[in-house]
C-alpha positions in Angstrom: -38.9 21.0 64.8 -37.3 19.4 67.6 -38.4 19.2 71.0 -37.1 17.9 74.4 -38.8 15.6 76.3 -37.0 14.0 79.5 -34.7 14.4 82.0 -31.4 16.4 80.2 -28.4 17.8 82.1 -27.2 20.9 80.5 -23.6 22.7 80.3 -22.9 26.4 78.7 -20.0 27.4 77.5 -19.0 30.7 75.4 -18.0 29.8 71.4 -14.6 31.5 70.1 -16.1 34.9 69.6 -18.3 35.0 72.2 -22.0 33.5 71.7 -23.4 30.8 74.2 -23.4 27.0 73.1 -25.4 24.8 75.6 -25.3 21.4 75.1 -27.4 19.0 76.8 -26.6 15.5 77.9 -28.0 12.3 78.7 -28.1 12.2 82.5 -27.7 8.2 82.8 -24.6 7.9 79.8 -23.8 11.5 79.4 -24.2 11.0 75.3 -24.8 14.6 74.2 -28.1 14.2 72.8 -28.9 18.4 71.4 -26.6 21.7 71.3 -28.8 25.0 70.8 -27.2 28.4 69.8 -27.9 31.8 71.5 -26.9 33.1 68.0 -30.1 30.8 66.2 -32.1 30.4 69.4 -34.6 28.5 66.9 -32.2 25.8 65.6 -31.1 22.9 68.2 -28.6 21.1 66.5 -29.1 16.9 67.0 -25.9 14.7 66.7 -25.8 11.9 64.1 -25.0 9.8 66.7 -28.1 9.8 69.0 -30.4 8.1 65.6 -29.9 4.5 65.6 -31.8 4.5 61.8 -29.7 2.6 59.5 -32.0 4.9 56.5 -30.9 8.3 57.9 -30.3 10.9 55.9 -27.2 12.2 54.7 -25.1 15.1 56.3 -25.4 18.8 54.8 -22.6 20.4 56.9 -20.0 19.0 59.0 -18.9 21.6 61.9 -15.7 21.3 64.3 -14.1 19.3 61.6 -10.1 20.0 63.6 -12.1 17.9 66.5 -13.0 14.3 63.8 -10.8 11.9 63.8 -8.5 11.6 61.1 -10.0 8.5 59.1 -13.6 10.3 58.7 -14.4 11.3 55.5 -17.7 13.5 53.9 -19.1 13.4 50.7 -18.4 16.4 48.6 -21.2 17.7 48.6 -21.3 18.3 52.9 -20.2 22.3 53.6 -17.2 21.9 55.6 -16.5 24.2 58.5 -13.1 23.7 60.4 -14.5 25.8 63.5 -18.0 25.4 63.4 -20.0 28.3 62.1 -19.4 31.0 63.8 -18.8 34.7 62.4 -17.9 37.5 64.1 
């Protein structure tokens, strides 16, 4: 379970078919510290890159994959999705 605690600025935007995405930043770096979904309003999604735990655990999916840079590379065994997880 996640929960937010502190100050976080917020920006919403519609995915490719339609749902809400809001993503909340940092207001101080403007990291993006959580995106939550209107499609899972239970889930808010964490970037890797806010833990700075050299033990974290591995990646199940990888999501926006046409946005990564080219040299990134997952494991086999993270589900890929080119345009995040949407379906229509």
């Amino acid at each position: 379970m996640v929960r937010i605690v502190g100050e976080a600025s917020e920006f919403a935007r519609s995915s490719d078919v339609g749902n809400s995405v809001t993503s909340g930043f940092c207001p101080s770096c403007g990291s993006t510290i959580y995106v939550q979904l209107e499609k899972n309003p239970g889930f808010t999604g964490v970037p890797v890159g806010a833990f700075g735990e050299s033990n974290f655990p591995s990646l199940d999916n990888s999501v926006w994959e046409q946005e990564k840079h080219h040299w990134v590379e997952f494991p086999e065994s993270v589900s890929n999705f080119v345009k995040g997880t949407d379906r229509a």
